[in-house]
N, CA, C and O atoms as a DFTB+ gen file, in Angstrom:
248 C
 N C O
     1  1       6.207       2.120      17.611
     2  2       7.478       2.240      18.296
     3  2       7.661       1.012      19.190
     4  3       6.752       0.329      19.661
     5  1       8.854       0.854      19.337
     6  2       9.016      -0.884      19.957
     7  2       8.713      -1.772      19.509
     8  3       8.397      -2.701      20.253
     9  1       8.677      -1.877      18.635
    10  2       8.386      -3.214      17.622
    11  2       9.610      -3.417      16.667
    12  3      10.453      -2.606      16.283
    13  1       9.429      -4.903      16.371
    14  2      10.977      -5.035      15.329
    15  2      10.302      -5.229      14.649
    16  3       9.130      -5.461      14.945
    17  1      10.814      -5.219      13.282
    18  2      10.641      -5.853      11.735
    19  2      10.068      -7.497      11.864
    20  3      10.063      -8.215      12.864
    21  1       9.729      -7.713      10.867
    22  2       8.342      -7.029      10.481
    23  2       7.475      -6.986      10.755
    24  3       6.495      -7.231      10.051
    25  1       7.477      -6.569      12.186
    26  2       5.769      -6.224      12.529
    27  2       5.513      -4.735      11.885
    28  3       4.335      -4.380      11.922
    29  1       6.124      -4.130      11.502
    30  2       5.628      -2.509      11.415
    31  2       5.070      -2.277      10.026
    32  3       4.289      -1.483       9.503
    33  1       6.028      -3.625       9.541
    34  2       5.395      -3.461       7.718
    35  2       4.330      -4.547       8.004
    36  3       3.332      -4.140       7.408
    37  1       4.090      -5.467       8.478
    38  2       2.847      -6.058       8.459
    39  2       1.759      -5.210       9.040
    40  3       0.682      -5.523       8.532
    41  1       1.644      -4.187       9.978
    42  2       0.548      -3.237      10.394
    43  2       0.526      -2.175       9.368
    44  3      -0.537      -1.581       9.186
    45  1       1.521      -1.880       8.708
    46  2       0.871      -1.204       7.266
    47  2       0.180      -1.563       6.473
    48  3      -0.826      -1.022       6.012
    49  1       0.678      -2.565       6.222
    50  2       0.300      -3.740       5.452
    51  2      -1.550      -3.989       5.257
    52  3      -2.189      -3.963       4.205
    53  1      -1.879      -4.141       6.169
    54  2      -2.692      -4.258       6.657
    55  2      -3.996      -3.323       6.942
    56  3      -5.187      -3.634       6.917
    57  1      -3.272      -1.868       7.265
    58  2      -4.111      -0.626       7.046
    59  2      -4.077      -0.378       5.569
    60  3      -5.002       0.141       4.943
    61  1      -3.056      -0.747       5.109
    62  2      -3.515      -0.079       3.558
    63  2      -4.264      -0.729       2.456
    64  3      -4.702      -0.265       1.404
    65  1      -4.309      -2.193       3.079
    66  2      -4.946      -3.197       2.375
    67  2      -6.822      -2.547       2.140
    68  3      -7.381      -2.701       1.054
    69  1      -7.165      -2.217       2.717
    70  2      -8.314      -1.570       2.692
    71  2      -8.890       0.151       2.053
    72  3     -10.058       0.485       1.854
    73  1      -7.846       0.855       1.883
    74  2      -7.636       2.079       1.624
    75  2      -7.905       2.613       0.501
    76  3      -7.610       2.147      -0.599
    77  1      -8.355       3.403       0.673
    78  2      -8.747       4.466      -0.717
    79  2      -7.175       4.707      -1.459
    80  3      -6.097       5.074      -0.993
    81  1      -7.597       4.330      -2.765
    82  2      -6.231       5.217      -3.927
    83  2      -5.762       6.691      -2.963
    84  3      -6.704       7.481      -2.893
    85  1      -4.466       7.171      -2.222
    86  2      -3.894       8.109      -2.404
    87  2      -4.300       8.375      -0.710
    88  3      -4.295       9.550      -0.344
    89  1      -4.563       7.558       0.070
    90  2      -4.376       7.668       1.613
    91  2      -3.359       7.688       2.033
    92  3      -2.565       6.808       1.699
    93  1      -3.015       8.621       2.859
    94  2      -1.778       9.162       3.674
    95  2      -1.812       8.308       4.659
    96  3      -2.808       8.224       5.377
    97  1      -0.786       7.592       4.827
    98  2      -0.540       6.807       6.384
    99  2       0.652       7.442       7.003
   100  3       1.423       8.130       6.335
   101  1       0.821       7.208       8.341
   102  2       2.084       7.719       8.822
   103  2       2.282       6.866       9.557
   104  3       1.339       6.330      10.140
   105  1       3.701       6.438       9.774
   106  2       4.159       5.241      10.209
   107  2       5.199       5.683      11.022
   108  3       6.122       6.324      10.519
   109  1       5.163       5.312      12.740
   110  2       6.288       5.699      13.644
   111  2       7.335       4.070      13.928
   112  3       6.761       3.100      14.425
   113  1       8.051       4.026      13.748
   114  2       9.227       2.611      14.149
   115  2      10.138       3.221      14.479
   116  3      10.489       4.111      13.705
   117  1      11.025       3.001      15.917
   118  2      12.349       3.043      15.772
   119  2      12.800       1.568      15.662
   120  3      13.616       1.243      16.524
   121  1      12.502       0.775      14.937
   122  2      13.652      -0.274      14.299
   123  2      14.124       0.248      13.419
   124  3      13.419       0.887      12.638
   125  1      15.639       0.132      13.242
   126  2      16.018       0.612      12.199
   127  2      16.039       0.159      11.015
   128  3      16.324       0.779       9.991
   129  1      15.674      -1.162      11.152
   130  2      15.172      -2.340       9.848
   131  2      14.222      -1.920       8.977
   132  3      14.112      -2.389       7.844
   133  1      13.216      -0.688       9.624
   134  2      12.077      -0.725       8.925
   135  2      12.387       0.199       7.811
   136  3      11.672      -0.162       6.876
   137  1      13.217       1.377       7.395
   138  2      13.394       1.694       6.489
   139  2      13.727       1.063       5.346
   140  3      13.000       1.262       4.373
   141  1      14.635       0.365       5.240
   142  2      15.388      -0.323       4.389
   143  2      13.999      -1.206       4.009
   144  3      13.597      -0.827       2.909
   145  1      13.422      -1.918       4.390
   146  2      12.386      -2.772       5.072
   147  2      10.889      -2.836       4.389
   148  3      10.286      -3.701       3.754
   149  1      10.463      -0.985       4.996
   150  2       9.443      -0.469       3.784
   151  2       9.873      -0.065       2.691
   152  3       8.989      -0.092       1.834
   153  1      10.954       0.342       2.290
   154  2      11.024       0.654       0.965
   155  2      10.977      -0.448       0.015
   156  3      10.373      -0.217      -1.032
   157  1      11.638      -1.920       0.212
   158  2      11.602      -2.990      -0.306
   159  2       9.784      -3.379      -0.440
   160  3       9.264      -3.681      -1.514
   161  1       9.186      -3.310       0.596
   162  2       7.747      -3.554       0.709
   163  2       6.846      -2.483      -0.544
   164  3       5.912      -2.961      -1.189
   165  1       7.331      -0.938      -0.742
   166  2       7.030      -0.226      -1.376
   167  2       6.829      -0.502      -3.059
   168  3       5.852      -0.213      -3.750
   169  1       7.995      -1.107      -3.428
   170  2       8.495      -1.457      -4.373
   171  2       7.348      -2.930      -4.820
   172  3       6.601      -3.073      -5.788
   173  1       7.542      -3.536      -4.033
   174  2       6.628      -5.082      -4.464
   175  2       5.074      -4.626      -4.593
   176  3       4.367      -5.087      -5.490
   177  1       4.587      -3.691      -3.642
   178  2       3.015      -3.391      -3.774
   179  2       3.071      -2.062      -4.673
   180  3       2.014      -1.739      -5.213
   181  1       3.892      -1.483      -4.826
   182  2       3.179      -0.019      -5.593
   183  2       2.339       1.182      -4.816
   184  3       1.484       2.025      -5.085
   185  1       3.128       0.725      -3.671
   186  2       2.613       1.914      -2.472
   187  2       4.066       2.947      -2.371
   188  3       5.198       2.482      -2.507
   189  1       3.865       3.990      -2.183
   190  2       4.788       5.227      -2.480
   191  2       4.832       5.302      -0.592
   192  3       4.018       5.444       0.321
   193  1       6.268       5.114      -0.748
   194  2       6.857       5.377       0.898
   195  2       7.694       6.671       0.781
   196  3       8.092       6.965      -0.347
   197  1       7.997       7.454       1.789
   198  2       8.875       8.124       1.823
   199  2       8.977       8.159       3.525
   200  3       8.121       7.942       4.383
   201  1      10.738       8.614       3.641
   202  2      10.767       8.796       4.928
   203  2      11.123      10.195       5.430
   204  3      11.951      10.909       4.864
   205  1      10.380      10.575       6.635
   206  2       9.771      12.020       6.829
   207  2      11.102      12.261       8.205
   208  3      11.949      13.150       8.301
   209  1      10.910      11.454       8.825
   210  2      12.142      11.902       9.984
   211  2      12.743      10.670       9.781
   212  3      12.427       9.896       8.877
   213  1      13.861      10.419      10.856
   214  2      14.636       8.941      11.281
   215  2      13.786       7.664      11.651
   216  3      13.984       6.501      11.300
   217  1      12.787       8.181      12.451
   218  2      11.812       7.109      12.925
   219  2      10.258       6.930      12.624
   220  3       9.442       6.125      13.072
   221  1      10.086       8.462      11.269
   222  2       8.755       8.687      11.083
   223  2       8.830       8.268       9.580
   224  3       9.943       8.160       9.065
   225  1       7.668       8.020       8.832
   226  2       7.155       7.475       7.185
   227  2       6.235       7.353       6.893
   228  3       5.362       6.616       7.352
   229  1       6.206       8.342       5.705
   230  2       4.613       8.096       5.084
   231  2       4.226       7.311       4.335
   232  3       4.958       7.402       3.350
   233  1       3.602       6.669       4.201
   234  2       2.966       5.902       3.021
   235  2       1.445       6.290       2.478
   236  3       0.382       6.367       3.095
   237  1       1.795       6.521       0.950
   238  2       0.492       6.769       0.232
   239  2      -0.020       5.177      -0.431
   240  3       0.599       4.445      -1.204
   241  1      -1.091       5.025       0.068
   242  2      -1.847       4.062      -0.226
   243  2      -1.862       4.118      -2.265
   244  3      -1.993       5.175      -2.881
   245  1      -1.709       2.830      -2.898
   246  2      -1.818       3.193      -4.718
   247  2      -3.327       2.781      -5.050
   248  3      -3.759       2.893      -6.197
């Protein structure tokens, strides 16, 4: 929270880089950039995003 784009996808980024196939991350941002933001990021790595509230998102590690 309090962070702009893209720091929030680079700290995913980053946790998932290491991760077991099918790790649950949860990701809090209120930028509103970051939706639009991770899903584009989702798409290029093959990590499955979804968004859970307005400011909350999961990401499963692939």
């Amino acid at each position: 929270m309090g962070k702009l784009c893209p720091l929030p996808i680079i700290e995913i980024a980053l946790a998932v880089k290491d991760a077991l196939p099918g790790t649950i991350f949860r990701l809090e941002s209120d930028d509103p950039a970051t939706w639009a933001d991770l899903q584009a990021w989702g798409r290029m790595t093959g990590n499955h995003v979804r968004i859970i509230e307005r400011t909350t998102f999961e990401v499963i590690s692939k």
